[in-house]
N, C-alpha and C positions, 0 to 999 in steps of 0.2 A: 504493500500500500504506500502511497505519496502521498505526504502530508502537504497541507496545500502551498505554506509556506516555502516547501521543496519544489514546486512544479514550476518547472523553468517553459516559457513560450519565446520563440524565435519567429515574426512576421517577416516577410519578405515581399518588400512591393516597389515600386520605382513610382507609383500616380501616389502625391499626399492625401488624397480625399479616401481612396483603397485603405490607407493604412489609418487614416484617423477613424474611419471608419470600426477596422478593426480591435484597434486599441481601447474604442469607447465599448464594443461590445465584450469584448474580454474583461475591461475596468465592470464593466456592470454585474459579470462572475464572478467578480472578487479576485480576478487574475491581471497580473502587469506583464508588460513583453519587452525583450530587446525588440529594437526595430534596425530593419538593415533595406536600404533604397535602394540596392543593386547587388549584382551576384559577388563581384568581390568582396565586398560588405560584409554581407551573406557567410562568405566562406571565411573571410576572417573572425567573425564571430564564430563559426562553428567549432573551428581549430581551435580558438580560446577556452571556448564554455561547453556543456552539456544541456543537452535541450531534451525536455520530455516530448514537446508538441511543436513542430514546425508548421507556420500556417504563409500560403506563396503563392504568388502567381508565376505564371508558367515564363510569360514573355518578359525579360528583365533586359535589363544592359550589363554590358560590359562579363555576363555569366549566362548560359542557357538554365532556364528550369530542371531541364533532365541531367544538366551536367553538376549544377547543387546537388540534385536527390544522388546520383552516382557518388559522389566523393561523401555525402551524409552516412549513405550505407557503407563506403568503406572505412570511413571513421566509428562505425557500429561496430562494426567486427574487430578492430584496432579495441574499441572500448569495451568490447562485453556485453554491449546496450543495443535499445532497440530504439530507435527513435521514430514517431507515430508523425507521419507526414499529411497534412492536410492541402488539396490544390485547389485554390480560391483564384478562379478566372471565368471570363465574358466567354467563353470559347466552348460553343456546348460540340463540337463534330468529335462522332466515336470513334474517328482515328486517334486525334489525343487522347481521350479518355481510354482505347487500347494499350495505346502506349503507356500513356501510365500505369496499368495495370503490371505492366511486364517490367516496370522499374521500380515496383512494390511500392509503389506511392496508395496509401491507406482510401482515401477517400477523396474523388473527383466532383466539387460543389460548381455548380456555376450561377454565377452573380444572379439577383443580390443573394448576401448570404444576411437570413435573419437569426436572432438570438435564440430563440429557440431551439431551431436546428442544432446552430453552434455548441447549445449547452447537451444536446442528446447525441452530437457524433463524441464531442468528450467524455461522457458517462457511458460510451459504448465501449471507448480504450481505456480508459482510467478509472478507477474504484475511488469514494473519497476524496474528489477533487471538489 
């Protein structure tokens, strides 16, 4: 079990409204997040810290989405851990959402994403968050 104070959230988005967006609805869970505007970003926070729930859009700068979730998963194996990835994008075509599947990305949401939802794909991966 993850105590909540323990639950680390990693957002990934390049649009500010994406991310405030985000962060208001997590703040309303009683949860805070690093925030990363691009894939670099992204991967140097990853490298730094441990993240229970990564929540991203797919299309970023300067990082591909699938190339984040690629090096997220092999810093899982490097760490022991499993890291619970959420893809938060405008992009509903089941070729991405294929592809995501085949790069273990947990859960394919497309916009908008309401709280609700947010708070039951969490309580799907997490106990006591």
């Amino acid at each position: 079990h993850i105590q909540q104070n323990d639950f680390k959230v990693l957002t990934i988005d390049s649009c500010g409204v994406s991310q405030m967006a985000m962060d208001y609805q997590l703040k309303k869970l009683g949860m805070l997040s690093a925030k990363a505007n691009d894939g670099m970003e992204a991967i140097h926070l990853l490298k730094q810290h441990k993240y229970n729930l990564v929540l991203m859009e797919l299309v970023l700068p300067k990082y591909d989405g699938i190339d984040i979730v690629k090096e997220i998963k092999k810093m899982d194996r490097c760490r022991d851990q499993k890291t619970v990835i959420f893809v938060i994008t405008a992009y509903s075509d089941k070729e991405r959402q294929n592809l995501c599947r085949v790069y273990g990305i947990n859960e394919y949401i497309v916009k908008p994403l309401f709280i609700s939802n947010l708070k039951e794909l969490i309580n799907k991966y997490f106990v006591n968050v």
